[in-house]
N, C-alpha and C positions, 0 to 999 in steps of 0.2 A: 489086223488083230493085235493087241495090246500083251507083248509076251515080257518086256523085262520095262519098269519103272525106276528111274534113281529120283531118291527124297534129300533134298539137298537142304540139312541141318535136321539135327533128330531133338529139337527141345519140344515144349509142349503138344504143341502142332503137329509137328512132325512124326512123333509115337503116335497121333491119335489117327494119322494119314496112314501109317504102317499097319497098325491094327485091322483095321477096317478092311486093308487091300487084304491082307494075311486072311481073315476071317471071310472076305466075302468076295474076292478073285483067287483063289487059291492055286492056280495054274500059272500065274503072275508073277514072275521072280521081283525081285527087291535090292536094289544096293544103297548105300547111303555115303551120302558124302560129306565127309567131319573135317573138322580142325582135330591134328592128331590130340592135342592137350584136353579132348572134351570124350576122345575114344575110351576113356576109362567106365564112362556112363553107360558103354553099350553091351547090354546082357544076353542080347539073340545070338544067337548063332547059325540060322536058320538063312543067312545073305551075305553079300559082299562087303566089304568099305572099301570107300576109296577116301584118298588123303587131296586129290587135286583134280582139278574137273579136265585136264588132258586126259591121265586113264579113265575118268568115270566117264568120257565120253566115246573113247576104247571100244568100252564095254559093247555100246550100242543099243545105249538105251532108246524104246517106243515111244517113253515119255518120260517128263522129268514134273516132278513137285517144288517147286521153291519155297520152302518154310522155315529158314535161315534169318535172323534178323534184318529189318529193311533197311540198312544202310547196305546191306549186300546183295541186294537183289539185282542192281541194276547190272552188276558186272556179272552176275552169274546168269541172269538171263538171257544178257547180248551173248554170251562164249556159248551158248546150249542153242538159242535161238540161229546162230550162224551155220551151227552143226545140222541144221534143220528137225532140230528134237523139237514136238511140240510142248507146249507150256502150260501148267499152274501155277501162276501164283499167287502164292499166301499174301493177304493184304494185312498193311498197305502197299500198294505197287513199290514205291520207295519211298524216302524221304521228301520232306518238301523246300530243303535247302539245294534239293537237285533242278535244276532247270530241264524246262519243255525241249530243248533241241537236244541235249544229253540222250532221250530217248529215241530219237528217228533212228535208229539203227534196229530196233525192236518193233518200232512202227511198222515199217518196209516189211522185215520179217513177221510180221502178223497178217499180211496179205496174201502170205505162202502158205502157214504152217498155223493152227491156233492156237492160239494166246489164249487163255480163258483165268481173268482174275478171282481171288478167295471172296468175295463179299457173300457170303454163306447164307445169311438171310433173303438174298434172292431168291433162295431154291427152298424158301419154306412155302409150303402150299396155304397158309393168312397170306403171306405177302404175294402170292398168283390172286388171290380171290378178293381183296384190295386192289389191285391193278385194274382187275376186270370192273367192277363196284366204280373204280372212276372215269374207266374209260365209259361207260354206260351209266353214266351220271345219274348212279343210285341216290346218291343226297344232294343233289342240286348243282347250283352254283359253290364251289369251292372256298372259305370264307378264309377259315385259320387253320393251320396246321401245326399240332408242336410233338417231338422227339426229346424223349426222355430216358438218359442213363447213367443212373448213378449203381454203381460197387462198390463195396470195401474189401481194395487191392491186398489187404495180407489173405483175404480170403480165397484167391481166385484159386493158388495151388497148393493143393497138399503137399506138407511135411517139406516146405519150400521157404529159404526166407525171402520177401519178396523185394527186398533193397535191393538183390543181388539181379531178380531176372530183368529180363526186354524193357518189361513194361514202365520201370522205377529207372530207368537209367538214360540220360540223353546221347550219349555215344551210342547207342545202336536203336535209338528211333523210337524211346520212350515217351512217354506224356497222354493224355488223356486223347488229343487233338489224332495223335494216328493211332494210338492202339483200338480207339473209341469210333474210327472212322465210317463202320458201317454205316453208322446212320445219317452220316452226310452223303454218303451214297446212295443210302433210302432217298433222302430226299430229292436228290438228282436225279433218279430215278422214278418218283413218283411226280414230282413236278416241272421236271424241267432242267434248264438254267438258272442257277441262282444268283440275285444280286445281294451279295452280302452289306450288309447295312451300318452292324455295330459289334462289338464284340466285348466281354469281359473274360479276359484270362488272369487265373491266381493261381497262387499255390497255400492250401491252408494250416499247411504246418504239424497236420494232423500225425503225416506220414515218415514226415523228413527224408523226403526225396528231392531230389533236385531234375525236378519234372514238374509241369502244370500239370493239379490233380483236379479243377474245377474252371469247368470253361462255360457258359452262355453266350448264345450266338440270335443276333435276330437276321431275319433274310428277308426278298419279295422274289416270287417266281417272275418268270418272263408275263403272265399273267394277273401279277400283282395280287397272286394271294400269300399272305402273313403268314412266316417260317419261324418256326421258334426251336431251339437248339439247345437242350441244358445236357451237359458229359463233368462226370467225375467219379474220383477213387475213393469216396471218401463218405457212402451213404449206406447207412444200415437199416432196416432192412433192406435189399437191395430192390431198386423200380425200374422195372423196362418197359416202357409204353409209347405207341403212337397212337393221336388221337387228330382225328381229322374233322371239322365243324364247315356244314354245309346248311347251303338254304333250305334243302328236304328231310336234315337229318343228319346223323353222328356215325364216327366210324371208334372204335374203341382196338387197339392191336395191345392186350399185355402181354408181353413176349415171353418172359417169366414162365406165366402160367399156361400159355397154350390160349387164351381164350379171345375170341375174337365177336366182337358185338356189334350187332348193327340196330339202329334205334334208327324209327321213320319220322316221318312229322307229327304223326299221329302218336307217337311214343310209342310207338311199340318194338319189340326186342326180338331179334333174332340173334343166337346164339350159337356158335360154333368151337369145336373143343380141338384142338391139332394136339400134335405130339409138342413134349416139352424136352425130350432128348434132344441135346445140341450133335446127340451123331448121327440120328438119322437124316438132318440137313447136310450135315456132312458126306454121307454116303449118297444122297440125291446131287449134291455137285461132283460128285468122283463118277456118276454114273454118267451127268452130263459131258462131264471132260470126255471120258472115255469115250462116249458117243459121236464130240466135236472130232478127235484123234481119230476117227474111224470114217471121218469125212461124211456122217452121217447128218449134222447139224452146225451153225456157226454157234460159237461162245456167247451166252446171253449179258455177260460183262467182260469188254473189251480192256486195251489198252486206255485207249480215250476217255472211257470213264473212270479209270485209277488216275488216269492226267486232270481230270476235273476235281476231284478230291484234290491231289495235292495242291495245285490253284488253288482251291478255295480254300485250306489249310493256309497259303501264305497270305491270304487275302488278310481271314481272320487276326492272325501276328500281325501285319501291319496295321490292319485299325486297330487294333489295343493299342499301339502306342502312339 
């Protein structure tokens, strides 16, 4: 039974982790683990802090959250994951200037204890019913597939200037390429292994950041269907889509909106409306962690698939230049 949680760093993420647990395990205690100079932010008083993950591990925490920017995850998961605390973490796993052997210490410990990464759109019920739709080769043969996400980053948080957060900053693991990552993971998961092919990364000046705010990527699966990739900060109105083009027929995902469309050969439309709240995806992976912790289920996104992201993030960087 899942009785005490520590959420390791409380920025955006990490309040929206707290909430959620506060609102809907409410028998669940809470501690959070800060940098003392960021403890001025913290208005609850409702839980513990801790300044250093020796006492937050003290404590005896069930589980731990990692939503701490990703150039520190790696060290805070190996120090949690050794304690045998099992694990969330917030994606991206880490950066991609980290090398694959840096992690076998986390690997190892994933065969004990689970590991279960952030990629949130796993757990939205378009993206089960898409899985199913190809596994069951509702539009045929697989032709092209393209991932689309453009934002405008002063947007994303309120009453927040956005030079200063994660996302605009290269020291703690900003740039379009991993704050944007889900949808390389989409595609990793919907297709395969990918062979990255070509890559265009910019910055357009819009933001004045010193981060890539506009990335195009093309790929071929291990089955050589066409992977197409557009991620940036820097698009208004904002467009979230995956659109998948087969021999029987079209897959339509706007993420945005909820709405999820399937078009036959025959043209015809089936239509489907999901939730557009980004917390109730949230709260179906805190349901699912909780359930992996309970030894009830394994992690539906592994270590190994945060290891394939980041791969394929350096891929991307080296073919751009």
């Amino acid at each position: 039974m899942i009785q005490k949680v520590l959420i390791c760093g409380y920025g955006s993420i990490g309040k929206k982790y707290f909430n959620l647990i506060k609102s809907n395990w409410k028998k669940i205690d809470i501690a959070l683990l800060r940098s003392k100079q960021d403890s001025k932010n913290i208005t609850n008083d409702d839980h513990l802090n801790f300044y250093s993950l020796k006492n937050a591990t003290n404590w005896k925490p069930s589980a731990a959250i990692i939503s701490s920017p990703a150039p520190f995850h790696l060290d805070q998961a190996t120090y949690l994951a050794r304690e045998g605390i099992p694990l969330l973490i917030e994606k991206p796993l880490g950066i991609d200037s980290q090398l694959d052997n840096e992690w076998n210490d986390l690997r190892k410990s994933s065969k004990s204890i689970p590991i279960l990464l952030g990629y949130v759109l796993r757990h939205d019920p378009a993206y089960k019913a898409i899985k199913d739709w190809l596994k069951n080769d509702k539009i045929g043969k697989i032709i092209e597939a393209s991932f689309i996400c453009g934002s405008w980053l002063p947007s994303w948080r309120n009453n927040t200037n956005y030079k200063k957060t994660v996302s605009a900053r290269s020291e703690l693991g900003g740039g379009v390429l991993l704050e944007l990552s889900h949808e390389l993971d989409l595609m990793n998961s919907l297709f395969g292994d990918l062979d990255i092919k070509s890559s265009i990364i910019s910055n357009s000046n819009l933001l004045n950041i010193n981060v890539e705010d506009n990335v195009q990527v093309s790929a071929l699966s291990k089955s050589k269907i066409s992977l197409y990739l557009s991620l940036d900060f820097c698009t208004k109105p904002p467009i979230r889509n995956i659109i998948i083009r087969g021999s029987e027929g079209r897959i339509n995902w706007d993420i945005i909106s909820g709405e999820l469309v399937y078009i036959d050969s025959r043209n015809r439309e089936i239509i489907k409306n999901y939730s557009t709240n980004p917390l109730d995806r949230l709260k179906n992976e805190l349901e699912h962690f909780f359930d992996c912790c309970q030894k009830k289920i394994k992690p539906i996104v592994t270590i190994e698939d945060g290891l394939k992201v980041l791969n394929y993030i350096r891929e991307i960087r080296s073919i751009n230049k």
